[in-house]
C-alpha positions in Angstrom: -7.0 -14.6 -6.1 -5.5 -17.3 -8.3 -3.7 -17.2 -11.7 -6.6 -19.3 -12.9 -9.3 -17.2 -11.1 -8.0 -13.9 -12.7 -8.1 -16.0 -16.2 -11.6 -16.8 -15.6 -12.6 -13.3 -14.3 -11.2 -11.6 -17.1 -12.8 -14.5 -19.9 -16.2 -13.5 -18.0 -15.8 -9.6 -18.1 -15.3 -9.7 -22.0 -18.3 -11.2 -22.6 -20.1 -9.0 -20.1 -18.8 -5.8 -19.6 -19.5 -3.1 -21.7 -15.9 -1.9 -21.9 -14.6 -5.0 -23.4 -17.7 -5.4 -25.8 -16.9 -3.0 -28.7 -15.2 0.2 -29.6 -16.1 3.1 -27.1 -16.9 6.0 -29.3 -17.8 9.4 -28.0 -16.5 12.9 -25.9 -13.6 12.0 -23.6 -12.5 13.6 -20.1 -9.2 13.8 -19.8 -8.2 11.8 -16.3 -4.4 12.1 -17.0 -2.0 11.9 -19.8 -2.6 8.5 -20.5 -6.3 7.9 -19.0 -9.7 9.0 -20.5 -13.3 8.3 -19.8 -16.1 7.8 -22.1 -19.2 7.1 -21.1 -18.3 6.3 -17.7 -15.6 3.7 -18.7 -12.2 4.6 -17.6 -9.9 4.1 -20.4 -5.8 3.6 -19.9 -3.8 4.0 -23.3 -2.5 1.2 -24.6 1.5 0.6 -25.1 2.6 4.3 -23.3 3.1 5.6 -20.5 2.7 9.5 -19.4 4.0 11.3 -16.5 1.5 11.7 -13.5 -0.2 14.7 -13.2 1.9 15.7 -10.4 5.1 14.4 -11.6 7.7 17.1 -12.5 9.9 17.6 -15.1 13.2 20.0 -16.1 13.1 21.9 -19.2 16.0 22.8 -21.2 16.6 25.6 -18.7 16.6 22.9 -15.8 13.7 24.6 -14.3 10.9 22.4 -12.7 7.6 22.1 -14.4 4.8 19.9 -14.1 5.0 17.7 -17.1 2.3 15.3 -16.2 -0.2 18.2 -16.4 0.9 19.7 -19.7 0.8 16.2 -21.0 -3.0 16.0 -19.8 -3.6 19.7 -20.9 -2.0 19.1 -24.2 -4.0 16.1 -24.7 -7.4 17.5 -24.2 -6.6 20.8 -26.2 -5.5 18.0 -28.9 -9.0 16.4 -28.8 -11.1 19.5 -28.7 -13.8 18.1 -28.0 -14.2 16.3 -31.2 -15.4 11.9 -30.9 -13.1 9.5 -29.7 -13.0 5.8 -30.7 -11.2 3.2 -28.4 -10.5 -0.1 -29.6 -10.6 -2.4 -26.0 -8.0 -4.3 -26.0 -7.8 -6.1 -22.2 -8.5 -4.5 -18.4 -5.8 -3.3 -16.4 -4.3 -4.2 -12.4 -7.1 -1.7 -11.6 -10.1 -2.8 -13.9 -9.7 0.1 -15.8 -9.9 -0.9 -19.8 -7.2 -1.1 -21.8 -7.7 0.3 -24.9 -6.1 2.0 -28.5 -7.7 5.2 -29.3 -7.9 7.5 -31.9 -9.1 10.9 -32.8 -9.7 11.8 -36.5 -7.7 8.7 -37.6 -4.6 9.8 -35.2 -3.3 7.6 -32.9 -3.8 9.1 -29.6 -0.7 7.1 -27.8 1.4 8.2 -31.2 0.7 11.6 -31.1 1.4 11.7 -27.6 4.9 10.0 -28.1 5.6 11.8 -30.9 4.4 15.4 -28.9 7.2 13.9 -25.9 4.3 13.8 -23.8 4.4 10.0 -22.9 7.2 7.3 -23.3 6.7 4.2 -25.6 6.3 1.4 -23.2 7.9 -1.6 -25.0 6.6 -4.2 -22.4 3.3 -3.5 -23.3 3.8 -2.1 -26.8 6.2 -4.8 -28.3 8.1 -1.5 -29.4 5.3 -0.2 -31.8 6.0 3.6 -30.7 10.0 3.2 -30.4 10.4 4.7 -33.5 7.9 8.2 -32.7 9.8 8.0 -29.3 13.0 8.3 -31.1 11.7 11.1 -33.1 10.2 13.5 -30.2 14.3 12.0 -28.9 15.5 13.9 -31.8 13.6 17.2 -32.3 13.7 17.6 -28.5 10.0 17.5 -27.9 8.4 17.5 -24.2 10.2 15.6 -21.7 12.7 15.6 -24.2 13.7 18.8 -23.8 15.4 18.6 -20.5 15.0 16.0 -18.1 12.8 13.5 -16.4 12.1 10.1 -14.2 10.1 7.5 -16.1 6.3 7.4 -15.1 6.9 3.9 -13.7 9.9 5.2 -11.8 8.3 8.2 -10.3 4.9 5.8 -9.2 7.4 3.3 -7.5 9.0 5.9 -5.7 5.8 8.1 -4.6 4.6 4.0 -3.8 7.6 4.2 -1.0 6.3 6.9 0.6 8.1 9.2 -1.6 7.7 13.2 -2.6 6.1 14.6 -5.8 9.5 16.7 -5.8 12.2 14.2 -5.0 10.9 11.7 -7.1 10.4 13.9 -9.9 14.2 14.7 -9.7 16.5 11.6 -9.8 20.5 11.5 -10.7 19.8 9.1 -13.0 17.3 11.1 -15.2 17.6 11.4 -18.7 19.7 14.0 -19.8 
């Protein structure tokens, strides 16, 4: 498919498609720690990226745990239950909508920042959680407690026919 094909698909989608129509407002499933559904729309988190569910991470013990499941744990304990409103904002590679969400006025990509539970992903974000990322940095939150591969790291590797645990554990994690 063209450049110009893609252009036109996603021009027609927007008009059409419910998940580019409005803000999605309602109960969320937790897919991962950076994908939701509501109402049958898959929903990827705009500007952040969070480990895959079975990525692995090191704590500050340097033992292995998996850190894309606490991030999706963490995030659906944050939501109990309560309405979530998604602002569409595009569709992704994989049609899924792309989308800023929040949950009684927070910032679901923030708080997961913030929490260490996702990275800010500045070529999506234009930087707009660097500064929360520097924070969970700080205090040592999540994956900031020990070490990790970035999410887009780990799915390259897995991609090259790659293991959960060897490319969850990389020399050139961060510290």
């Amino acid at each position: 498919m063209s450049i110009l094909q893609k252009a036109t698909l996603l021009t027609l989608l927007s008009f059409w498609s419910p998940a580019l129509a409005g803000d999605l407002i309602g109960q969320a499933s937790i897919i991962d720690g950076d994908t939701l559904e509501i109402h049958g729309t898959r929903i990827r988190l705009w500007g952040i990226d969070a480990p895959e569910c079975s990525q692995l991470c090191r704590d500050e013990d340097s033992s292995l745990y998996r850190c894309g499941a606490r991030a999706a744990n963490d995030l659906d304990a944050f939501l109990a239950r309560r309405p979530v409103t998604c602002t569409p904002m595009n569709l992704d590679q994989y049609g899924r909508t792309v989308a800023a969400c929040s949950v009684g006025g927070a910032d679901l990509g923030e708080w997961l920042v913030t929490s260490g539970l996702a990275l800010d992903w500045p070529q999506f974000s234009k930087g707009r959680y660097e500064a929360a990322q520097h924070h969970a940095e700080r205090a040592g939150r999540g994956i900031w407690q020990g070490s990790y591969v970035e999410p887009w790291l780990y799915r390259a590797c897995i991609r090259a026919s790659g293991s959960p645990a060897n490319c969850s554990d990389d020399a050139n994690a961060h510290p």
